[in-house]
Every structure is written in C-alpha cells, then in structure tokens.
C-alpha positions as CSV (number, residue, x, y, z in Angstrom):
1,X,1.7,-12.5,-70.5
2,X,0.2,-9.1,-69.9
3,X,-2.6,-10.5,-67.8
4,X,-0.2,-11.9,-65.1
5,X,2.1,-9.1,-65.0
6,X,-1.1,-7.2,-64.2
7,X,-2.5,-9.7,-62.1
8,X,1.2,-9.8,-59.9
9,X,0.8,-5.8,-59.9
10,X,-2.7,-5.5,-58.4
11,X,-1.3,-8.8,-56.0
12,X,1.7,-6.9,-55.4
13,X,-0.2,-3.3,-54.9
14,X,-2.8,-5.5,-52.5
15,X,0.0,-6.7,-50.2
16,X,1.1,-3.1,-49.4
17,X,-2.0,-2.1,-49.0
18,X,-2.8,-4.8,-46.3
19,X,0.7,-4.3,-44.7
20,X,-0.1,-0.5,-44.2
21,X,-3.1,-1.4,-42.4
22,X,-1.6,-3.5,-40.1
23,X,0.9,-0.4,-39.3
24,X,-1.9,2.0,-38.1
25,X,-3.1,-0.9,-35.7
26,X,-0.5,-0.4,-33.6
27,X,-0.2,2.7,-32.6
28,X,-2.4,2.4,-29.1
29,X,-4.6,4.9,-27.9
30,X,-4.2,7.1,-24.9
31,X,-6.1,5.5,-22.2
32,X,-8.5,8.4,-20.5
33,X,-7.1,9.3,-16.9
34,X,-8.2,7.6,-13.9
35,X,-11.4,8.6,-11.9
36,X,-9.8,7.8,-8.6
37,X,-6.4,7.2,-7.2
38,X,-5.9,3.5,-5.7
39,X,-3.7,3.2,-2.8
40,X,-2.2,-0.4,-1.9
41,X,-0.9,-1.0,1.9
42,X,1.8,-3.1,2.7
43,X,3.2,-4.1,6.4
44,X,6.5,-5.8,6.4
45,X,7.8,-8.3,7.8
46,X,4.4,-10.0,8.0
47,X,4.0,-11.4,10.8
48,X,5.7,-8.4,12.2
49,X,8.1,-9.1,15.0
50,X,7.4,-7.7,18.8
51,X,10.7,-7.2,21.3
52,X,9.4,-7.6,24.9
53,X,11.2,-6.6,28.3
54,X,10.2,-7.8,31.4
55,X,11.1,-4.6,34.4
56,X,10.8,-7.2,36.8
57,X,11.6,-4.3,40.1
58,X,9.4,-2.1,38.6
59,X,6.0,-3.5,37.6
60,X,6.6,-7.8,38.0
61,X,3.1,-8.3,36.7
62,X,3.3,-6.8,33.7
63,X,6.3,-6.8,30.5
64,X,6.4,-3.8,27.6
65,X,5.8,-5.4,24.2
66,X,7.6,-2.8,21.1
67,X,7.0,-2.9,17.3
68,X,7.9,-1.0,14.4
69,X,7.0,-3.0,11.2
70,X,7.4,-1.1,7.5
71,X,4.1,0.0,6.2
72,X,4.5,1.1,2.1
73,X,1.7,2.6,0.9
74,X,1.5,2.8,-3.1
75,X,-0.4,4.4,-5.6
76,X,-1.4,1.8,-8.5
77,X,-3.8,3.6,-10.6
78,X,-1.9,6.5,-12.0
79,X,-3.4,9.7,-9.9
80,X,-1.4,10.9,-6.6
81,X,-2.4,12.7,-3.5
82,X,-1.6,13.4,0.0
83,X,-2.0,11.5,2.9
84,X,-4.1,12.9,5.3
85,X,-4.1,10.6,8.3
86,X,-2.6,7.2,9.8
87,X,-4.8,4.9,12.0
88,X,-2.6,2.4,14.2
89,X,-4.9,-0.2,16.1
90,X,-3.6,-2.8,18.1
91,X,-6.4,-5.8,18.8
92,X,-6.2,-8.3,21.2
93,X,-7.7,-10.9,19.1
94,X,-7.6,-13.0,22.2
95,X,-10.2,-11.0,24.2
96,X,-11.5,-9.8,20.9
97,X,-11.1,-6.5,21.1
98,X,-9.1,-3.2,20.3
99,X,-7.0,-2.2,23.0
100,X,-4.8,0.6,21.6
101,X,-5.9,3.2,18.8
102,X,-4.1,6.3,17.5
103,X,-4.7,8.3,14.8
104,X,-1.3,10.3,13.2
105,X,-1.3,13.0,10.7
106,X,0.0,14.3,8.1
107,X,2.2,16.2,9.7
108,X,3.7,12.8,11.0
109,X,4.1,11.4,7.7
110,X,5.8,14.3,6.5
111,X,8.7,13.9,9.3
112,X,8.3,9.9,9.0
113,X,8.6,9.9,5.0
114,X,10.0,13.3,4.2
115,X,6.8,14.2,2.7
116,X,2.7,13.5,3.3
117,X,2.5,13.5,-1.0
118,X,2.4,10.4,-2.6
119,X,2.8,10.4,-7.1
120,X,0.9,9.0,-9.1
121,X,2.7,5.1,-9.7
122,X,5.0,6.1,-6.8
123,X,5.1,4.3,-3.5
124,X,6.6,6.1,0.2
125,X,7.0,4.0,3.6
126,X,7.1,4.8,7.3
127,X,7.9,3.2,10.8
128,X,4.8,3.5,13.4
129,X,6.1,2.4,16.4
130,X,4.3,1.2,19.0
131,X,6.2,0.9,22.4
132,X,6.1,-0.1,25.9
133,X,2.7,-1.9,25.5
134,X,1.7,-3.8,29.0
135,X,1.4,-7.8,28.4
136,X,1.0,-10.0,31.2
137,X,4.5,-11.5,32.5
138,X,3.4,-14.9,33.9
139,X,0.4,-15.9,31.7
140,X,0.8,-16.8,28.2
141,X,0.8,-14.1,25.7
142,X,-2.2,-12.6,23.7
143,X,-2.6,-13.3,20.2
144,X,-2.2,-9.1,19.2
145,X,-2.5,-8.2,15.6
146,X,-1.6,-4.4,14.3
147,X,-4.3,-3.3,12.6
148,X,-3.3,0.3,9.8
149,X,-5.1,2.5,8.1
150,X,-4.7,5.1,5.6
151,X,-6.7,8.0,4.6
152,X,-6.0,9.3,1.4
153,X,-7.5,12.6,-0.7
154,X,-6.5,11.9,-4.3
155,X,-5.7,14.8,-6.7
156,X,-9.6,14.6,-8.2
157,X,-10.7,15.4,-4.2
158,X,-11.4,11.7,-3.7
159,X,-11.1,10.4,-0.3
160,X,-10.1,6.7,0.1
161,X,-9.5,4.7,3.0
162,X,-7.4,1.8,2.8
163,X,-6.4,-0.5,5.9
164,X,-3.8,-3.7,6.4
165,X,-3.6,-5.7,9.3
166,X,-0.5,-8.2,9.9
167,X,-0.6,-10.9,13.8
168,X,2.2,-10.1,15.7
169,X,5.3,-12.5,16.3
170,X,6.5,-12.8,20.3
C-alpha cells in the first residue's frame, strides 16, 4: 500500500511539474523592432470616377476631365515617418505615354491631411485633384489611368518609395 501511495505522489508531483512547464511557454517574446517602415497605398474608388465638361463657346475641340480619388497611405510594419513628397501621373495608356506629372510636398500633405507624419500601424488619406484636363470632345475618349507615388523617410532614415495606379472611369 505504501508503494502506490508513493507511486500516485511522484505521478501526482510529475503532473505539476509538466503543467508548470507548459505555463512558461506561453508568455511570447518581444519581437525585435522593424528594420524599415512599410508603407501600403490605396486609391479609392478603383476605378476612380472622372466628371467631364464640355465649354463648347469656349474651346469646341476640346472638354476638361476632373478627378479627386482617396489615396490612404498606411504604415504596416510598426515604424512611422513623414512623408516627404507626392507624385501624381496621369498616362494616357492609349498613346502610351504620360501626359501630366506633378510632384507635391510635404507641405501639401500637411494642409491635405493635417499633418505630413504618419505612426507607426497608423494610416492618413488625402484628395489630389486633378482638374480641367483637355480630352478630345468628338473622338472617343482615352483610356487615362492616375498613376501615385509616395516617398516616405521612415524614423531609422530609410527612404521608401511606394506607388499605386488605379484606370479612370468616364
């Protein structure tokens, strides 16, 4: 009788044992802190929508084409930074080739998002607009497509570029 009352002790004693094991498994280590900032674009609505006006007394050849899609830009990897600069291209993908590029600073996201600094896991969005771009009136429209980039200097002094494009809806 002695022998199993020992034997269920050292069972008994072993069981612990195991199940305090188990309990330092799962506290999780701290993972080490990015290298690099990632930066994710997105352009909404996709594809974005264009409003066009045809001046017929002033110019009868030509109508003015206007966007202003949503870009978001997000940080995913856990460092944040500033944005440094905004590319807008528009490319005539019909002629095959970029008709309209401007580059807007920081300054400009700053008074489009109330700041040029993006957190780490945040996200911040602007409006580019584009407006009063000529189109032909009488021949069929050009396939356009907006074409954005974002330059990015993460908090480690990285610089990233990231870029989006989206076709255009007439």
């Amino acid at each position: 009788m002695g022998f199993l009352r020992h034997a269920s002790a050292v069972l008994l004693f072993s069981v612990l044992a195991v199940a305090c094991d188990f309990t330092k498994d799962l506290v999780e280590p701290t993972p080490p802190p990015p290298a690099s900032a990632k930066i994710e674009l997105t352009i909404a609505p996709s594809p974005v929508t264009v409003t066009v006006v045809c001046p017929a007394p002033t110019n009868p050849d030509f109508c003015l084409a206007s966007l202003s899609p949503t870009v978001t830009v997000a940080e995913t990897a856990g460092l944040g930074g500033r944005i440094d600069s905004v590319e807008v291209v528009l490319r005539n993908v019909t002629l095959g080739r970029d008709e309209t590029k401007i580059t807007l600073g920081a300054d400009w996201v700053a008074r489009q998002a109330g700041t040029n600094r993006l957190e780490a896991k945040a996200r911040i969005g602007f409006q580019p607009v584009v407006s009063g771009y000529p189109i032909p009136a009488a021949a069929p429209r050009p396939q356009l497509r907006i074409i954005l980039g974002v330059q990015f200097v993460d908090d480690k002094n990285n610089t990233i570029f990231q870029s989006v494009q989206a076709d255009l809806a007439f």
